[in-house]
C-alpha positions in Angstrom: -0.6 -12.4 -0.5 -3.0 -11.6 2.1 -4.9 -8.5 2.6 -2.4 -7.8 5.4 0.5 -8.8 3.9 0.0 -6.4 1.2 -0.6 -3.5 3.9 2.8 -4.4 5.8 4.9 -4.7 2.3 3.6 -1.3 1.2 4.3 -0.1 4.5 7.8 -1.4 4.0 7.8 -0.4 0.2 7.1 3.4 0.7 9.5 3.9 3.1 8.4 2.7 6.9 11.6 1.2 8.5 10.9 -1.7 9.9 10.6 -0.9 13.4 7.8 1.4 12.7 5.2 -1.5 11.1 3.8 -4.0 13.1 0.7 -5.9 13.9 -2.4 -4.5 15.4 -3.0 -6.5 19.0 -5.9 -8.4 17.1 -3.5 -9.4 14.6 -6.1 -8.2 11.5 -4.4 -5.1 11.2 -1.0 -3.5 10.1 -0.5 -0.5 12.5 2.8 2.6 11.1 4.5 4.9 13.6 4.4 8.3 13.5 6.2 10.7 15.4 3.8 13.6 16.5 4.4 17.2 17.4 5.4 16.1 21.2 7.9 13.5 20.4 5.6 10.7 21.6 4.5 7.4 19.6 1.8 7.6 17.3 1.0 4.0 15.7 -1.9 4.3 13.1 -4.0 1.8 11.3 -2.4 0.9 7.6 -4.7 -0.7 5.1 -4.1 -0.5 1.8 -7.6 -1.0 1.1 -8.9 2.5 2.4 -8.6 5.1 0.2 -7.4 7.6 2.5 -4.2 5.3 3.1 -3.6 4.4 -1.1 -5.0 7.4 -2.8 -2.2 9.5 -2.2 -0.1 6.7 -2.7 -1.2 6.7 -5.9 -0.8 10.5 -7.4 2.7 10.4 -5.3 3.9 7.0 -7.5 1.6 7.8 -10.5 0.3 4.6 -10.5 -3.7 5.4 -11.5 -5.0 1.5 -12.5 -7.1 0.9 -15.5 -10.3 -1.1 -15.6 -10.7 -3.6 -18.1 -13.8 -5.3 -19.7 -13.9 -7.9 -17.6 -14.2 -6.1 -14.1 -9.7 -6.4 -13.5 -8.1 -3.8 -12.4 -4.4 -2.6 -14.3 -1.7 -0.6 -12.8 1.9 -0.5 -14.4 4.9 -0.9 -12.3 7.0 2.3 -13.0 9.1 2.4 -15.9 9.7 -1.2 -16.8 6.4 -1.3 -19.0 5.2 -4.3 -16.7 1.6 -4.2 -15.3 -0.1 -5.9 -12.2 -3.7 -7.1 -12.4 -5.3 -7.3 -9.6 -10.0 -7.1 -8.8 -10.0 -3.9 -6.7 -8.3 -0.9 -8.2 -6.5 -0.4 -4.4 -5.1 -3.3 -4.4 -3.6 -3.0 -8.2 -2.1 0.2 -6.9 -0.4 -1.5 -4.1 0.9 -4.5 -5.5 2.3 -2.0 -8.3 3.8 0.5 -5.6 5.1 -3.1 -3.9 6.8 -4.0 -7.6 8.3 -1.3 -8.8 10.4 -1.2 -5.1 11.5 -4.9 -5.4 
C-alpha cells in the first residue's frame, strides 16, 4: 500500500464513515470531516505519518511498535498474537490499527 492508501484505510479503520474521507484536491492527501461547533464542514488533513494524527491512535489501540536490531519497526495486531513489520514505527502502528479491524 501507498502512503495514502494507508492514511484513507485508517481513516476507514477507526471509525470515519465513508462519506467523511476523501482526497485532498491535489490528490497527495487524504482529507476527514469533522463537524465543528457551528454545524459547518470541517475537512482536515489525515496522514498517518504525523504524529499528531497516529500518536493517539496508538495509546487509544495500545499498539506501541518495537524496534528491532535491524532498524524494523514491530506492532502486534490486538489479541491474535500476530505482528506487522513495517521501517517507520507510524506506519507499523497503522498497518496494525488497519489489521486488527479487518
Amino acid at each position: 500500500m501507498t502512503d495514502i492508501e494507508i492514511s484513507e484505510a485508517l481513516a476507514l479503520a477507526i471509525g470515519y464513515k465513508p462519506r467523511d474521507v476523501g482526497w485532498h484536491s491535489d490528490m497527495r492527501e487524504i482529507v476527514v470531516r469533522r463537524e465543528n461547533s457551528s454545524n459547518k464542514d470541517n475537512w482536515r488533513v489525515f496522514d498517518y505519518r504525523d504524529w499528531n494524527v497516529i500518536g493517539p491512535i496508538a495509546e487509544r489501540y495500545n499498539t506501541f511498535p518495537i524496534e528491532d536490531a535491524f532498524g524494523r519497526w514491530f506492532s502486534d495486531i490486538g489479541t491474535q498474537g500476530k505482528y506487522v513489520s513495517a521501517d517507520t514505527p507510524q506506519k507499523a502502528i497503522a498497518l496494525a490499527v488497519i489489521g486488527a479491524k479487518k
